[in-house]
DSSP file (Angstrom, degrees, kcal/mol; ACC not computed):
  #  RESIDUE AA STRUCTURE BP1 BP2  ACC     N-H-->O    O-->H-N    N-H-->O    O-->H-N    TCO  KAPPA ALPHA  PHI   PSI    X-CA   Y-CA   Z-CA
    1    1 A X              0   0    0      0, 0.0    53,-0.1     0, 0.0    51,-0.0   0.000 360.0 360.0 360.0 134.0    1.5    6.9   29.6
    2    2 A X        -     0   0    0     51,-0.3     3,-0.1     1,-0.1    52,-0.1  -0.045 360.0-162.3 -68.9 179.7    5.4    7.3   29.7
    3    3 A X        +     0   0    0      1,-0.4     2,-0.2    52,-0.1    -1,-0.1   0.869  66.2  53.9-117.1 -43.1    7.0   10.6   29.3
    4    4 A X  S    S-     0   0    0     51,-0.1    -1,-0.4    53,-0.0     2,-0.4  -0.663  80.4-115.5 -80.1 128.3   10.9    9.5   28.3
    5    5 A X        -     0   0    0     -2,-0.2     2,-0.3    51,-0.1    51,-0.2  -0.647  40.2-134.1 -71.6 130.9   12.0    7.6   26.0
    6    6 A X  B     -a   56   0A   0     49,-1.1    51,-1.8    -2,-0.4    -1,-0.1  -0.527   5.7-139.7 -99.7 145.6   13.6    4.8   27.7
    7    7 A X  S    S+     0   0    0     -2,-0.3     2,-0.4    49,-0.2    -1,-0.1   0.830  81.9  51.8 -58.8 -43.8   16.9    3.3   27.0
    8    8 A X        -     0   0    0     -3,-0.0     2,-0.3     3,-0.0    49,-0.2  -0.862  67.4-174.2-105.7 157.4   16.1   -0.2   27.4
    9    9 A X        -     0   0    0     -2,-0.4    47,-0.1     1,-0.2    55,-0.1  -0.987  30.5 -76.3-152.0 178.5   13.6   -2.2   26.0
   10   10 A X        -     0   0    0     -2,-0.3     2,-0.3     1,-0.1    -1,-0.2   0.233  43.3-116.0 -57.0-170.5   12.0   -4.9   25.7
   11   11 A X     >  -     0   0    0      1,-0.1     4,-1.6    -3,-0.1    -1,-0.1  -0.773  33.8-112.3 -98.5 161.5   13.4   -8.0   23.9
   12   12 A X  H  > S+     0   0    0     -2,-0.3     4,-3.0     2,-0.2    -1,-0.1   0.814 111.8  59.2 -27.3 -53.8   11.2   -9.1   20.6
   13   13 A X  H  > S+     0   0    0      1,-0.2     4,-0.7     2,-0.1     5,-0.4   0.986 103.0  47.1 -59.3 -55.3   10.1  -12.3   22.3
   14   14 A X  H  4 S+     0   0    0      1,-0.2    -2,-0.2     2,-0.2    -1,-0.2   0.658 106.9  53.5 -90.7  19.4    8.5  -10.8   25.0
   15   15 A X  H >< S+     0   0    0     -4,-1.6     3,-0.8     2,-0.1    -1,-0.2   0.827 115.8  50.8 -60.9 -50.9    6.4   -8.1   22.8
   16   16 A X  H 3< S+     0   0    0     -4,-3.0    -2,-0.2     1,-0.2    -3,-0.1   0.219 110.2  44.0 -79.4  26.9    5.4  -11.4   21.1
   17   17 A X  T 3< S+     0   0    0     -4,-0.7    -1,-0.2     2,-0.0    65,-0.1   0.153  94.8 116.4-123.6   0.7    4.4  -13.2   24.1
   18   18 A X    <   -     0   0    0     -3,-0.8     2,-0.5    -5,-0.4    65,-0.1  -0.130  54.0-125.8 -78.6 167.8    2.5  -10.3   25.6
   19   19 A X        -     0   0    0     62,-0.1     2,-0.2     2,-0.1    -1,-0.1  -0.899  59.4 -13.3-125.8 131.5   -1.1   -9.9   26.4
   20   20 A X  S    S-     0   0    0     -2,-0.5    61,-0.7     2,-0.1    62,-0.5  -0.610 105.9  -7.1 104.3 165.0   -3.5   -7.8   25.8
   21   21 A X  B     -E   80   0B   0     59,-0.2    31,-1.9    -2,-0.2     2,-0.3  -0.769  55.5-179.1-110.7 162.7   -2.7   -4.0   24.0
   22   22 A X  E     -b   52   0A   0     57,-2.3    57,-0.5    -2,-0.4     2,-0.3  -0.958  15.7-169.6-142.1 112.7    0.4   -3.0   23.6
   23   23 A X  E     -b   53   0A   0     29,-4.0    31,-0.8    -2,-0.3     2,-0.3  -0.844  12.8-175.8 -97.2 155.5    1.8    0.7   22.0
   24   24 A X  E     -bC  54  77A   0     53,-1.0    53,-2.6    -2,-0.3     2,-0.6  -0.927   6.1-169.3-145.8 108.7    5.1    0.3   21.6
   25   25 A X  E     -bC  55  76A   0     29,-3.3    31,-1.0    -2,-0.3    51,-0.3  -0.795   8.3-155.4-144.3 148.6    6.8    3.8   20.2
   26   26 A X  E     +bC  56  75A   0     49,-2.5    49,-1.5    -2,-0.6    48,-0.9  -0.437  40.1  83.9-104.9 143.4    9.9    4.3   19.1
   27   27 A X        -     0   0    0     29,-1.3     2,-0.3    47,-0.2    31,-0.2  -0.952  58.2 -54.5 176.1-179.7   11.7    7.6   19.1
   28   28 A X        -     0   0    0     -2,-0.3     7,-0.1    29,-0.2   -22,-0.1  -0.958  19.8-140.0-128.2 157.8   13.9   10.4   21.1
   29   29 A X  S    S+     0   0    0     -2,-0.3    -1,-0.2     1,-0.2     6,-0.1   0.961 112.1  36.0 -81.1 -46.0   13.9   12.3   24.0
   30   30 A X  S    S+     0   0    0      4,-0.1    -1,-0.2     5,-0.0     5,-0.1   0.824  87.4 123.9 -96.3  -8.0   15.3   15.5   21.9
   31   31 A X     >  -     0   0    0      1,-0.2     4,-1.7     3,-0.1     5,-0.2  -0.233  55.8-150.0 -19.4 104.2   13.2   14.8   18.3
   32   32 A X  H  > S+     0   0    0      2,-0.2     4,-3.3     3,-0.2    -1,-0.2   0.763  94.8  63.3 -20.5 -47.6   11.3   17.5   17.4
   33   33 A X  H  > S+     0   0    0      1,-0.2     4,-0.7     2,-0.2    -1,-0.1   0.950 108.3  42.0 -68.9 -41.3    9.0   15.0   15.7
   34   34 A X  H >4 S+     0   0    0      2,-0.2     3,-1.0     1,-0.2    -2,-0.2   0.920 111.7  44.7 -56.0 -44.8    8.2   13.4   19.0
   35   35 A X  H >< S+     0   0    0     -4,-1.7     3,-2.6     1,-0.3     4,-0.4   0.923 111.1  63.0 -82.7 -27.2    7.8   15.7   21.2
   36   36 A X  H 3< S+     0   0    0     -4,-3.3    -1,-0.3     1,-0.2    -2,-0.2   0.749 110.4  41.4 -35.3 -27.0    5.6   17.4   18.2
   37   37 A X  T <X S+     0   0    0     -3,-1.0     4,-1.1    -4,-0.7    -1,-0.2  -0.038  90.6  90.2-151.1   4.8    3.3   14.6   18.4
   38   38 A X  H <> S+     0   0    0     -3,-2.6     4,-1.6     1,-0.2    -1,-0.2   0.857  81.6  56.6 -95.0 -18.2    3.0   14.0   22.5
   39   39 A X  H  > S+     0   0    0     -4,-0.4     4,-0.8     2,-0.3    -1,-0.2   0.723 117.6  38.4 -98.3 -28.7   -0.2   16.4   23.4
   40   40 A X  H  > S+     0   0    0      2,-0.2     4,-1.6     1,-0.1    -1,-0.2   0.785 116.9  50.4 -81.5 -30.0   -2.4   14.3   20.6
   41   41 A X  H  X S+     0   0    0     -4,-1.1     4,-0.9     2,-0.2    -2,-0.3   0.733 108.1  51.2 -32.0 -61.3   -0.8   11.5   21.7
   42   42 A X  H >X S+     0   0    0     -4,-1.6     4,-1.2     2,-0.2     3,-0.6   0.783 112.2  47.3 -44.9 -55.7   -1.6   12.3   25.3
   43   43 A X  H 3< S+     0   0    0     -4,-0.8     3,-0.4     1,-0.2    -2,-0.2   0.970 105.4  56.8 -33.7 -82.1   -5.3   12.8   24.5
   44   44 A X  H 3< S+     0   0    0     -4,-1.6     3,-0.5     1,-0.2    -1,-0.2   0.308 102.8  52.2   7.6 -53.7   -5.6   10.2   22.9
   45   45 A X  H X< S+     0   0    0     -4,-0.9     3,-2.0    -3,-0.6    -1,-0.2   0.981  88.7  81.8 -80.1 -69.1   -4.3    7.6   25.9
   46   46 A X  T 3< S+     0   0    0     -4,-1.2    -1,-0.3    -3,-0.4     3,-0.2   0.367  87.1  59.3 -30.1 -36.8   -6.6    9.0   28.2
   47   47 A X  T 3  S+     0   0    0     -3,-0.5     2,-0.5     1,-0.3    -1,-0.3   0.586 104.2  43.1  -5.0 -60.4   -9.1    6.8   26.7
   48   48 A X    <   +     0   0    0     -3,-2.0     3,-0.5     1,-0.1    -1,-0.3  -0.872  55.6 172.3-158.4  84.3   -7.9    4.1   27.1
   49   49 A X  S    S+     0   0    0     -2,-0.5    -1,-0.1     1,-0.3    -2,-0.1   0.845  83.6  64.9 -54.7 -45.7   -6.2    3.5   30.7
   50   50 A X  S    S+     0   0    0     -3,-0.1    -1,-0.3    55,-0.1   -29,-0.0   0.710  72.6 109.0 -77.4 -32.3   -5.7   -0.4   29.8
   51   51 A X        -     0   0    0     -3,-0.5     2,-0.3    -6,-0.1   -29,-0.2  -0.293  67.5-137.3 -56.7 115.2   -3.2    0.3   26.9
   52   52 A X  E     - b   0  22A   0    -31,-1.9   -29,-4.0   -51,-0.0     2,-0.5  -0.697  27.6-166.7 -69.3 114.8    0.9   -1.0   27.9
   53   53 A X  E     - b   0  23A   0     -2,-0.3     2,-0.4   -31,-0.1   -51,-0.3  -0.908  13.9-176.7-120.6 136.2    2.6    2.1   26.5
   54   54 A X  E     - b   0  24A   0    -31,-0.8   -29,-3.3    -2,-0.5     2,-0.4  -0.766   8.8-164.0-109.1 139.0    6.5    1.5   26.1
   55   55 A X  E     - b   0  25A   0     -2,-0.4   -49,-1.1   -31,-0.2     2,-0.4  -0.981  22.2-170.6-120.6 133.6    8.2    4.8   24.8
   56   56 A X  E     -ab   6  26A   0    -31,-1.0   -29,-1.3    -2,-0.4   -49,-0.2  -0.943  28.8-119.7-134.6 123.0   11.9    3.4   23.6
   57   57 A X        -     0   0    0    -51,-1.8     2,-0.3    -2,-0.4   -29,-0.2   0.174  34.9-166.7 -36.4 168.2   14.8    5.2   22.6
   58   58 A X        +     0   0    0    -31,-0.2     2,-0.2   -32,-0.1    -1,-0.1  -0.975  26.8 123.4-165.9 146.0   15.6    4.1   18.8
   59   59 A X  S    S-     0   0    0     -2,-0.3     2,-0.4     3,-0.2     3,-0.2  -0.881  72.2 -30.0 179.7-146.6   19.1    4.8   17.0
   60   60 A X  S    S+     0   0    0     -2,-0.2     3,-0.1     1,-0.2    -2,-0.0  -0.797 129.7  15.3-108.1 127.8   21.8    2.9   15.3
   61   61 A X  S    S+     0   0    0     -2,-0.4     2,-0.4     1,-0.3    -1,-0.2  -0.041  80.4 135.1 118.0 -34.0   21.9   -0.7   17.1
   62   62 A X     >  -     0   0    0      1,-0.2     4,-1.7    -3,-0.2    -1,-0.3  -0.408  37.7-168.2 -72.9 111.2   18.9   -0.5   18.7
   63   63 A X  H  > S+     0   0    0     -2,-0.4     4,-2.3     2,-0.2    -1,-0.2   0.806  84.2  53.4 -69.8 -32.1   17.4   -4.1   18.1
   64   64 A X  H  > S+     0   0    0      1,-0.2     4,-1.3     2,-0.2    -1,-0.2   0.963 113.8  50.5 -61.0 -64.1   13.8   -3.7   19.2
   65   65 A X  H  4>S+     0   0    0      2,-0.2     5,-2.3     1,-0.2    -1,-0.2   0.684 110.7  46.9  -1.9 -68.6   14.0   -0.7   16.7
   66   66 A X  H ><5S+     0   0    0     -4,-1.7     3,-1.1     1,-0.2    -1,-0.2   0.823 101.6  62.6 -59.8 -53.0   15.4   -2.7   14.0
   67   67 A X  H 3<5S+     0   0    0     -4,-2.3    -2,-0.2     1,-0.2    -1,-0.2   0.790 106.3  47.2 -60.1 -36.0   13.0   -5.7   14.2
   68   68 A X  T 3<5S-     0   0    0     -4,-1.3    -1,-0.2    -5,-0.1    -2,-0.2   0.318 112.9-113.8-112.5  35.7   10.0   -3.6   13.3
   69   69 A X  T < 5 +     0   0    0     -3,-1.1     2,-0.2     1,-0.2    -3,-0.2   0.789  46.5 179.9  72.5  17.6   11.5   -1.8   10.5
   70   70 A X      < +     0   0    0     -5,-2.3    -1,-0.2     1,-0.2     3,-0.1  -0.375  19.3 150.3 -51.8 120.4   11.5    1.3   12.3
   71   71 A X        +     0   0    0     -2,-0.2     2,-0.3     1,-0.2    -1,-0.2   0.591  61.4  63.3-123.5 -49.7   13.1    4.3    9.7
   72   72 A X  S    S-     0   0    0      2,-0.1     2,-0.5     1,-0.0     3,-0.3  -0.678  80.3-106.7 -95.8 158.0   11.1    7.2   11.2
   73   73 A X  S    S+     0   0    0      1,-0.4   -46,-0.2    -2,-0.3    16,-0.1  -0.668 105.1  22.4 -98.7 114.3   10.5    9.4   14.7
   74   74 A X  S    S+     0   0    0    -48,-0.9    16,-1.0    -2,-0.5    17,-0.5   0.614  77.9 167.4-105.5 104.1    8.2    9.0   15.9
   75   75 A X  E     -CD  26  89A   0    -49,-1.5   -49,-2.5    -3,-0.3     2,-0.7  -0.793  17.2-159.2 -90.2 116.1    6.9    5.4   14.8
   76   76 A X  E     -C   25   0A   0     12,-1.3     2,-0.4    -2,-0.4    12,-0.3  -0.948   2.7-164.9-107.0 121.4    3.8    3.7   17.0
   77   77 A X  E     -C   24   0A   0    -53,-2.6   -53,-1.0    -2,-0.7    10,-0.2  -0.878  11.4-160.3 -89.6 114.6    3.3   -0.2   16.7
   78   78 A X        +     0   0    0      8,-1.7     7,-0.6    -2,-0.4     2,-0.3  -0.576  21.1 173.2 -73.1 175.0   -0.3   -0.9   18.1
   79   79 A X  E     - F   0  84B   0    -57,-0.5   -57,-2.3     5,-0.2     2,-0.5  -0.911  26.5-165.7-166.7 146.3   -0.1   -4.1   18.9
   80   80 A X  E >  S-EF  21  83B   0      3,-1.5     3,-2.9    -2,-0.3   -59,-0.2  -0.986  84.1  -4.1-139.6 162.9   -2.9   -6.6   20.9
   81   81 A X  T 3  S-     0   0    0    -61,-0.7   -62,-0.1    -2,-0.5    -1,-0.1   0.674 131.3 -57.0  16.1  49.6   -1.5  -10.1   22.2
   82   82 A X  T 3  S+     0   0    0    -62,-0.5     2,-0.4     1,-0.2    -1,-0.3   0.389 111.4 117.6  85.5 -11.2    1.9   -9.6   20.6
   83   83 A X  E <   -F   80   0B   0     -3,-2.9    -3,-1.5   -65,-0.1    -1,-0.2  -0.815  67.0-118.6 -98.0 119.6    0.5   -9.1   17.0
   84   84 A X  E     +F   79   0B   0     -2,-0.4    -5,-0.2    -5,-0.2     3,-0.1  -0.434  39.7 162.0 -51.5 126.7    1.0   -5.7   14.8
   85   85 A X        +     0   0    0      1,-0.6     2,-0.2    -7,-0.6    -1,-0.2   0.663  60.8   4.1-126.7 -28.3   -2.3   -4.5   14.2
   86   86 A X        -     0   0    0     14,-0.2    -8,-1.7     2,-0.0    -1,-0.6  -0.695  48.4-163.3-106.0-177.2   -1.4   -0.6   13.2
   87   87 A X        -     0   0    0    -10,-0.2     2,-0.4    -2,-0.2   -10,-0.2  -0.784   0.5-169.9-154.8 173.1    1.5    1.6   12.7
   88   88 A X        -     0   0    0    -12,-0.3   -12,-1.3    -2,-0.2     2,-0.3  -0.833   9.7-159.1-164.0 146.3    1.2    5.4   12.7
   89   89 A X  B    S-D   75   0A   0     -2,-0.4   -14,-0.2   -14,-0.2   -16,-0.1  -0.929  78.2 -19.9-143.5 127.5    4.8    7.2   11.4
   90   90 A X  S    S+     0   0    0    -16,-1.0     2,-0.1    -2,-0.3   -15,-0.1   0.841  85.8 179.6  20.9  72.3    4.8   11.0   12.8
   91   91 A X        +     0   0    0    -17,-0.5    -1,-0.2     1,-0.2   -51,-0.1  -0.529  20.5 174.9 -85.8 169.1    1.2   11.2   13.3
   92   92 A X        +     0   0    0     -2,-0.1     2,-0.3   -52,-0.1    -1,-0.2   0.417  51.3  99.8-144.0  11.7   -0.2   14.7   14.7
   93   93 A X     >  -     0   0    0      1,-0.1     4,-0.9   -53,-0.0     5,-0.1  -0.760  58.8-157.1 -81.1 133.3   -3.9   13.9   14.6
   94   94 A X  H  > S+     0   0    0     -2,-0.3     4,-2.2     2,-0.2     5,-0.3   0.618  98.0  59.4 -55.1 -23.5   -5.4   12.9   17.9
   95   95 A X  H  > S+     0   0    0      1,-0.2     4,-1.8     2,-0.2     5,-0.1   0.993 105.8  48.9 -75.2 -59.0   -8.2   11.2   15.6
   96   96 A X  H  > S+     0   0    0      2,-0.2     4,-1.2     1,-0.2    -1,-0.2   0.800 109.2  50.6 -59.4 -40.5   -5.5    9.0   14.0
   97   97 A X  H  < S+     0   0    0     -4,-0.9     5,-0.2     2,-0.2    -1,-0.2   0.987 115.7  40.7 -77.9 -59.0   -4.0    7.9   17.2
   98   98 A X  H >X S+     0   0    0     -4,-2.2     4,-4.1     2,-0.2     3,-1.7   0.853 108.4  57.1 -47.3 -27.3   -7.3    6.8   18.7
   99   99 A X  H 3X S+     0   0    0     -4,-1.8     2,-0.7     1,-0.3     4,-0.6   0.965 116.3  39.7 -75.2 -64.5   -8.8    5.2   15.6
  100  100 A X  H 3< S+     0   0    0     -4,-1.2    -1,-0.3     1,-0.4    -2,-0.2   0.220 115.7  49.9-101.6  15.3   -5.5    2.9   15.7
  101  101 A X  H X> S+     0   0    0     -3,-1.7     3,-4.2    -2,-0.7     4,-3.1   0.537 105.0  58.2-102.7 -48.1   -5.8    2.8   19.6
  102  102 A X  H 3< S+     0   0    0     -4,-4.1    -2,-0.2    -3,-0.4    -3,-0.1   0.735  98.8  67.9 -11.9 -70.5   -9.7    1.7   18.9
  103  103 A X  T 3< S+     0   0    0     -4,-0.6    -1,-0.3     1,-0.4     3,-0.2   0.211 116.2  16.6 -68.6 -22.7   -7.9   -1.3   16.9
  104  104 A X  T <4 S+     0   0    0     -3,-4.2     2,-0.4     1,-0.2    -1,-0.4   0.702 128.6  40.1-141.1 -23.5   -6.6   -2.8   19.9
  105  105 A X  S  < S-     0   0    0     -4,-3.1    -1,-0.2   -85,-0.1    -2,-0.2  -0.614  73.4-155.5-132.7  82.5   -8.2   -1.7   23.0
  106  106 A X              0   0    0     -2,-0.4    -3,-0.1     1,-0.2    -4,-0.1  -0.081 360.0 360.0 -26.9 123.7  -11.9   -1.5   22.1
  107  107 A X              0   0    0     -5,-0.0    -1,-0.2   -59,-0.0    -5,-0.0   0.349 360.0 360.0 -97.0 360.0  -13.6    1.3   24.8
């Protein structure tokens, strides 16, 4: 699991060329709602070793961001061979973040 929201990320094609699941969540390193949201979030992963998770900075410009309609911090894309299969917008349940981790990387 990252820790930092990263400045770059990937491009659109290659989320939709990827294999396998894929969180992709979009955020800031000083958000309040993000870092609210990392210790269930954190549980949660343990689970489920196999899961790509990309933490990516998100603001005004940011294309990755843009492309999935991102408006709130912390937004999580599950995603399994390139496909949305959840979304989660500020979650703070650990139950809600596994159930929609289930969804793509069956344990």
């Amino acid at each position: 699991m990252e820790n930092l929201y990263r400045e770059t990320a990937p491009t659109r094609a290659q989320v939709e060329s990827s294999q396998g699941p894929v969180l992709l969540e979009f955020g800031a390193n000083w958000c309040g709602h993000c870092r609210s949201a990392q210790p269930a979030l954190a549980s949660a992963m343990a689970a489920h070793g196999d899961v790509a998770h990309h933490k990516i900075e998100d603001g005004p410009g940011r294309l990755l961001g843009r492309a999935f309609a991102v408006k709130l911090w912390p937004t999580m894309v599950f995603l399994r061979d390139g496909k949305e299969v959840a979304r989660l917008v500020r979650p703070l349940k650990e139950a809600d973040i596994s159930a929609a981790l289930a969804q793509i990387d069956p344990v």
